[in-house]
Backbone as a ProteinNet text record, in pm:
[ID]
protein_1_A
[PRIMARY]
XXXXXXXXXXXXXXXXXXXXXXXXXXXXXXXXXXXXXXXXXXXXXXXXXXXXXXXXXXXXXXXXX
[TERTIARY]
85	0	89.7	60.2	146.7	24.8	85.8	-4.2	96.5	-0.6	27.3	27.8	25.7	-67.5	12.1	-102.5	-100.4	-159.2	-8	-78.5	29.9	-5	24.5	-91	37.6	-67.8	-124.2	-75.4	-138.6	-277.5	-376.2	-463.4	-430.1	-531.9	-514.8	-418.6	-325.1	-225.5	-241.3	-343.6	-391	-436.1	-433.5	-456.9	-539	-665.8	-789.5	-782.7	-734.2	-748.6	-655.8	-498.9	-424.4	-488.8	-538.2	-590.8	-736.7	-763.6	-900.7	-859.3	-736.6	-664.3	-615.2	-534.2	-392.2	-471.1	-583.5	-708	-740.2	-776.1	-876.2	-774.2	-687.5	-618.5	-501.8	-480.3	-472.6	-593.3	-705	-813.6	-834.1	-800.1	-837.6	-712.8	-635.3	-524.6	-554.6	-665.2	-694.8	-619.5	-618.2	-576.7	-648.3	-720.8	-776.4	-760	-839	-807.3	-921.2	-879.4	-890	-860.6	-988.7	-945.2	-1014.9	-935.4	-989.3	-991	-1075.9	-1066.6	-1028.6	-970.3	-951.9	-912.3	-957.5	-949.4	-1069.9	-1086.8	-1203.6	-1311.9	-1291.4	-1367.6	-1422.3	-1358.2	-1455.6	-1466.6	-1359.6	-1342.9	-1322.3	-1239.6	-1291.1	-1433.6	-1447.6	-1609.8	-1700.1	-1675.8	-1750.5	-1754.5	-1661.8	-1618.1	-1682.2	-1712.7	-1800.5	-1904.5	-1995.5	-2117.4	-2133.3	-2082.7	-2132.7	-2145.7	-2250.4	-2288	-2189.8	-2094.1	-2011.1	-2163.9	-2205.6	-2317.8	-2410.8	-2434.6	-2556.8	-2528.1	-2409	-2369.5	-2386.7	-2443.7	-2431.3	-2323.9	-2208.1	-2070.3	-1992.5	-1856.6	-1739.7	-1673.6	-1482.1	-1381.8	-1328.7	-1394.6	-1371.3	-1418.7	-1496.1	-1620.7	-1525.8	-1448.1	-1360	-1221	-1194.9	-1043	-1133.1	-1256.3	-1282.9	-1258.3	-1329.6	-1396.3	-1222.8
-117.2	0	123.6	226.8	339.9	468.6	510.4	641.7	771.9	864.1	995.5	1089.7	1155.7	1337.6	1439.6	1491.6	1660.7	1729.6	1822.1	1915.7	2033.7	2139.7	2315.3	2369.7	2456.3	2559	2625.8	2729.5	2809.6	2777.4	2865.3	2832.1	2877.5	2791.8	2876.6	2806.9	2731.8	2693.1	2528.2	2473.3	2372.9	2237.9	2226.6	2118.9	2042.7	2108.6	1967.5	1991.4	2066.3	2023.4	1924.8	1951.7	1834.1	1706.3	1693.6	1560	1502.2	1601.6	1523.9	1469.4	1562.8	1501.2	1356.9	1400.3	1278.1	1098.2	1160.7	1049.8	975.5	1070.9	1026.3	976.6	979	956.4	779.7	801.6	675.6	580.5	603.7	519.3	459.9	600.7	521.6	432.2	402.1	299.9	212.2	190.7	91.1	32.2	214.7	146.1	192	105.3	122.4	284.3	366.1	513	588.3	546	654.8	819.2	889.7	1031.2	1103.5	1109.4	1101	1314.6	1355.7	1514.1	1576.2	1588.9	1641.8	1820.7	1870.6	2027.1	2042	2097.3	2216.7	2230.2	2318.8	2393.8	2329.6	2175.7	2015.5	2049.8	2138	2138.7	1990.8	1935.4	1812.8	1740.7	1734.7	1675.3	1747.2	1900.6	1985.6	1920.1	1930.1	1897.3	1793.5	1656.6	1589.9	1589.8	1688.1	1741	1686.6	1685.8	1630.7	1801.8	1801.8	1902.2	1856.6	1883.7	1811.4	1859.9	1967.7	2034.2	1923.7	1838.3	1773.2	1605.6	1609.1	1463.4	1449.1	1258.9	1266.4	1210.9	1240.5	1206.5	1269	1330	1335.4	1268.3	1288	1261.5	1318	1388.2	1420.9	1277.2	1246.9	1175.6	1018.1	1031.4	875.8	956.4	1005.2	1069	1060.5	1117.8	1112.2	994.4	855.6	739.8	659.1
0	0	0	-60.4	-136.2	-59.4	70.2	96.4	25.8	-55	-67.1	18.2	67.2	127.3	54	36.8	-35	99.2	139.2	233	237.7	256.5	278.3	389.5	443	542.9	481.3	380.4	265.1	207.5	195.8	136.8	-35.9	-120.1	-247	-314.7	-237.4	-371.4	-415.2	-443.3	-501.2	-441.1	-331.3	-254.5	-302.9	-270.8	-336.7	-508.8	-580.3	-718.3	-759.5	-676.2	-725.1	-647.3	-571.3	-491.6	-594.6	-634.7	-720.5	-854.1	-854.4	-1056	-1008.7	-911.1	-877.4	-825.8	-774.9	-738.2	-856	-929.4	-1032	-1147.5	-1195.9	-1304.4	-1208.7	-1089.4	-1032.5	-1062.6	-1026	-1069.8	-1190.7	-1262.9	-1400.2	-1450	-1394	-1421.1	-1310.3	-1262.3	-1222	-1081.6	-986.2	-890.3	-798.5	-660.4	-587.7	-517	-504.6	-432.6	-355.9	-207	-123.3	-81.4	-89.9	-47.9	76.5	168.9	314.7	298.5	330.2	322.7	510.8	529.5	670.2	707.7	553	571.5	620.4	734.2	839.8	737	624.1	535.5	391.8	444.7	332.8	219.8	172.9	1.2	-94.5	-12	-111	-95.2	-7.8	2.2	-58.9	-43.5	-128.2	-253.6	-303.7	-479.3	-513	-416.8	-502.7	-471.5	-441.9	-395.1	-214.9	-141.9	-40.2	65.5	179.7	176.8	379	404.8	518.3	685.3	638.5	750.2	749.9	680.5	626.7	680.6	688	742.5	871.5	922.2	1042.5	1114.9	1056.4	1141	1042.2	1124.9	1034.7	1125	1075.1	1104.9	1192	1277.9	1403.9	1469.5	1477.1	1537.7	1540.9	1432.9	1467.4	1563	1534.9	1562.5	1734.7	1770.9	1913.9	1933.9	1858.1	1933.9	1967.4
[MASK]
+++++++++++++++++++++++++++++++++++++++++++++++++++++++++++++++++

């Protein structure tokens, strides 16, 4: 198993766009891919429509248990 992370303090300089390319173009070569979003402000979850206010758990909620 091959973990990545894409991370900067900076906002603005590409985080979730390179994480949605670098995801998605792994996939399509056919390799299994996880993308765990752990920015506050759920831009990646945003991105594939998920509304993070609307859920009934995040990743806080394991990081507590």
């Amino acid at each position: 198993m091959i973990v990545w992370t894409v991370a900067n303090h900076k906002g603005g300089v590409g985080k979730t766009t390179t994480t949605v390319t670098l995801g998605g173009l792994l996939a399509q070569k056919g390799k299994r891919v996880l993308l765990i979003d752990t920015d506050p402000q759920a831009s990646l979850s945003y991105y594939f429509g998920l509304d993070s206010e609307e859920l009934s758990s995040s990743l806080f909620d394991v990081f507590m248990s």
